[in-house]
C-alpha positions as CSV (number, residue, x, y, z in Angstrom):
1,X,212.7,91.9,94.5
2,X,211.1,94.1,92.1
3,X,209.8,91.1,89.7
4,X,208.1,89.4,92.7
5,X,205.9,92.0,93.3
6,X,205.0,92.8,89.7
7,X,204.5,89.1,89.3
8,X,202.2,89.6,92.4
9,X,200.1,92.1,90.7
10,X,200.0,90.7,87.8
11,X,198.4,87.5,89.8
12,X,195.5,89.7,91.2
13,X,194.5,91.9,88.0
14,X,194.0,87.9,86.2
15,X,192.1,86.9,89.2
16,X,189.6,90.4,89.1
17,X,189.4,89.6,85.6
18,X,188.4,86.2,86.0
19,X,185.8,87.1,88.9
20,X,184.5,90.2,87.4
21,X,184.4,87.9,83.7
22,X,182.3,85.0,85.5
23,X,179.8,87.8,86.9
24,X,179.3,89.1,83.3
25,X,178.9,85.9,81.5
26,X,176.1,84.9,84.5
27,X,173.8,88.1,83.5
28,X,173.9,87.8,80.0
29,X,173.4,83.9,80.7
30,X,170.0,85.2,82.5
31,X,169.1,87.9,79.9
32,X,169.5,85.2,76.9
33,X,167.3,82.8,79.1
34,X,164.9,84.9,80.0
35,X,164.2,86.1,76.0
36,X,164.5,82.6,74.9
37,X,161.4,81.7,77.6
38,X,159.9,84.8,76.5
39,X,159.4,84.4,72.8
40,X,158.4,80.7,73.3
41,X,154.7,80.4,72.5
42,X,152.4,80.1,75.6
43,X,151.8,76.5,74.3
44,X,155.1,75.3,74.8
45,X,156.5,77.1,78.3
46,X,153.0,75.9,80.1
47,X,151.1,72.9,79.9
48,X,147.7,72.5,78.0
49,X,144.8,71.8,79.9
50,X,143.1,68.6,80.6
51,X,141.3,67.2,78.1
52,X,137.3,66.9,79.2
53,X,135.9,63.5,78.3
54,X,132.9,63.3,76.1
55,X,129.4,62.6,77.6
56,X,127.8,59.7,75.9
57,X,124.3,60.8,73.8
58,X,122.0,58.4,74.7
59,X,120.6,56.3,71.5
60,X,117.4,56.7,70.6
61,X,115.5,53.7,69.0
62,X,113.0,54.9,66.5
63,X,109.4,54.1,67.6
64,X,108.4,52.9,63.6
65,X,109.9,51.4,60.3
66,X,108.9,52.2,56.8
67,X,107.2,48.8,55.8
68,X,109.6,49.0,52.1
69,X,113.1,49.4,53.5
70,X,113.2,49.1,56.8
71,X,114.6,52.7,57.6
72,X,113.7,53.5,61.1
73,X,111.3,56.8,61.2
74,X,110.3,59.4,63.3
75,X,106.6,59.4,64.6
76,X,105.6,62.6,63.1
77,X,107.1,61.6,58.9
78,X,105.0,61.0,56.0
79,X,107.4,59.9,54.0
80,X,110.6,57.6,54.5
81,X,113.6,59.8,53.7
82,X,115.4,56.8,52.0
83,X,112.6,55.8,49.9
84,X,110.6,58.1,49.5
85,X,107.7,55.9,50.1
86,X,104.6,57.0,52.0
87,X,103.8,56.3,55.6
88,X,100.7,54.1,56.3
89,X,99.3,55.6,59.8
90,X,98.8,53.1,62.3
C-alpha cells in the first residue's frame, strides 16, 4: 500500500514540474521575441512608405538655333555654348 501512494506523488510533483516548466519556457519565449523585434532596425519591423511618383517637367522648345550647329539657344545668348559662335540678332 505504501508504494501506491508514493508512486502517486511521485505522479503529481512530474506533472507540477511539467506545468510550472511550460509556464517558464512561454515567458522567456516572449522575452527573447520581444528583444529580437526590438533590435531589428525600424526598416525591417515596419513597412517603408509609398513611393511618390515623379511629376513630369514640361519640355521647353528653344525659341532660336545657332545658324553653325544647330544647337538650340536661349533668347537672351550671344554666343552658342557648343560653338562658340556669335549670335546674329534677328
Amino acid at each position: 500500500m505504501m508504494g501506491g501512494g508514493t508512486m502517486m506523488l511521485g505522479i503529481g510533483s512530474l506533472m507540477m514540474l511539467l506545468v510550472v516548466g511550460l509556464a517558464i519556457l512561454l515567458i522567456v519565449a516572449v522575452i527573447v521575441g520581444a528583444i529580437a523585434l526590438l533590435k531589428r532596425p525600424a526598416a525591417q519591423v515596419f513597412p517603408p512608405p509609398m513611393q511618390a511618383t515623379q511629376k513630369s517637367v514640361p519640355v521647353v522648345m528653344p525659341a532660336r538655333y545657332c545658324s553653325h550647329c544647330g544647337e538650340g539657344l536661349q533668347a537672351e545668348w550671344t554666343h552658342c555654348p557648343k560653338c562658340g559662335a556669335p549670335i546674329e540678332a534677328k
